[in-house]
N, C-alpha and C positions, 0 to 999 in steps of 0.2 A: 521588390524590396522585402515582401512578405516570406520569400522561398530562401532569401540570405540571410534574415534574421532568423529564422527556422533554424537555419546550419547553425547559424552560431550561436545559438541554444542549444543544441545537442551537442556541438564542439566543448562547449561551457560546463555544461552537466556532466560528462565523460569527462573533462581533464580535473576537476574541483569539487569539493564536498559543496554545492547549494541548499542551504535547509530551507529557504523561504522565498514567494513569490519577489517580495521586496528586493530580499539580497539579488538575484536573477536580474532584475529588473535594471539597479544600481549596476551590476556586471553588464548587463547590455548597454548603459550609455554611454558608461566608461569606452564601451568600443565604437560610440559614434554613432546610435538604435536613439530615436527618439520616441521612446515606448509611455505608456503609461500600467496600471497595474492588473487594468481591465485587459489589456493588449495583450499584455504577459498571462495571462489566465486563461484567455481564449486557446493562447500557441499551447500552453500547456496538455490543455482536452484536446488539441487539434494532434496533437504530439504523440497522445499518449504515455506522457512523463508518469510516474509513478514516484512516490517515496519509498526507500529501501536502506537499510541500516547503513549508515555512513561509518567511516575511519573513527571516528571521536563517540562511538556509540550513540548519535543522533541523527534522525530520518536523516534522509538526501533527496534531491531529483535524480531521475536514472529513466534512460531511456531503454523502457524494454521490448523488445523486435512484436515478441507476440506472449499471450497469456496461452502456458500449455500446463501439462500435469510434469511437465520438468522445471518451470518458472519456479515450483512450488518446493520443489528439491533445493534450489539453486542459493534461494532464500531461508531455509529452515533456519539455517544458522541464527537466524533473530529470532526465532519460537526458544531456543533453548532456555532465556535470562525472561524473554520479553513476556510469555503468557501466562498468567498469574490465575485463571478462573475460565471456566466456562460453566454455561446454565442457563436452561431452558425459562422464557419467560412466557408463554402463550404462544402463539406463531413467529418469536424472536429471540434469536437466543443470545445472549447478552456476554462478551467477553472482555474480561478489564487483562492488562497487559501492564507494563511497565511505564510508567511516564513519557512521552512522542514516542511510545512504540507501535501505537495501534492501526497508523495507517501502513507500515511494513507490515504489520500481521496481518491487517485484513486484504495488503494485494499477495499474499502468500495464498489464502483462506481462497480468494477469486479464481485464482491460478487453480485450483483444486478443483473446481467444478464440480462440486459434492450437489448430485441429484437431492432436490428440494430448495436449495439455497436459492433464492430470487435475486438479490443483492447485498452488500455490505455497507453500513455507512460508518465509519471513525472519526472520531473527535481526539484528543491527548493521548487520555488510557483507555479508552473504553471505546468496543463494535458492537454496531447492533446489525446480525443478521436476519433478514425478512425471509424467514420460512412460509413456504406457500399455503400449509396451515396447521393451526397447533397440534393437531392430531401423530404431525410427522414431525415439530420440534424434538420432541424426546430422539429418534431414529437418526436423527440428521445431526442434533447433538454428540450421541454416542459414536456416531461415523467422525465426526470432524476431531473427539479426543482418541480416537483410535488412531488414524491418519498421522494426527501431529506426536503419537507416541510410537509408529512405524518411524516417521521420520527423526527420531531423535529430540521431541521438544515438549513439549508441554505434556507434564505427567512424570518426569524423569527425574 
């Protein structure tokens, strides 16, 4: 049951803009899934679902194969509007982005693999990445607005 619901949560996510677990969730009963929202959050990390700029300018779910330094390409297009700030706070460098931008910008930001970055966390507009320590904030900073101004976004 687990390996059918799986398909058709990726079937779901690829044919239709999903912005939220809820909405997902609501789409899976409709087809017959007796899920709850914990269930759908599990498959989600189990998935590897990511949010990524949808049709209507708002995140989506998207299923993506594997995190490479082409993911990061594939995505820019939502750095162009989406990242408003970057700047070193200590060992975290804090970037605000445009309103439900921030979790597309930070699985752009992951995709990158920029030596120092530990991880990303996003909320609305705002990432805070864990730099491994403050001494390489600044370094790891200026690498990730050079990167997103190589790739056409943030700084343009």
């Amino acid at each position: 049951m687990k390996a059918l619901r799986q398909r058709k949560i990726i079937e779901l996510v690829e044919s239709s803009d999903i912005e939220t677990q809820e909405e997902l969730a609501s789409r899976l009963r409709d087809c017959g899934y007796d899920v709850t929202q914990a269930t759908v959050s599990r498959d989600i990390r189990e998935l590897k679902l990511d949010k990524v700029p949808g049709s209507r300018g708002r995140a989506k779910y998207a299923a993506l194969k594997e995190y490479d330094s082409t993911a990061g390409k594939k995505y820019i297009g939502a750095l162009n509007e989406a990242v408003l700030s970057i700047e070193a706070a200590g060992n975290i460098i804090v970037i605000k982005t445009a309103s439900g931008m921030a979790m597309a910008v930070a699985s752009v930001v992951d995709s990158m693999k920029i030596d120092g970055i530990m991880g990303c966390i996003a909320g609305d507009d705002t990432i805070m990445c864990v730099v491994k320590s403050a001494s390489e904030a600044v370094t790891v900073t200026n690498e990730l607005s050079v990167r997103l101004n190589d790739y056409g976004g943030y700084g343009k």
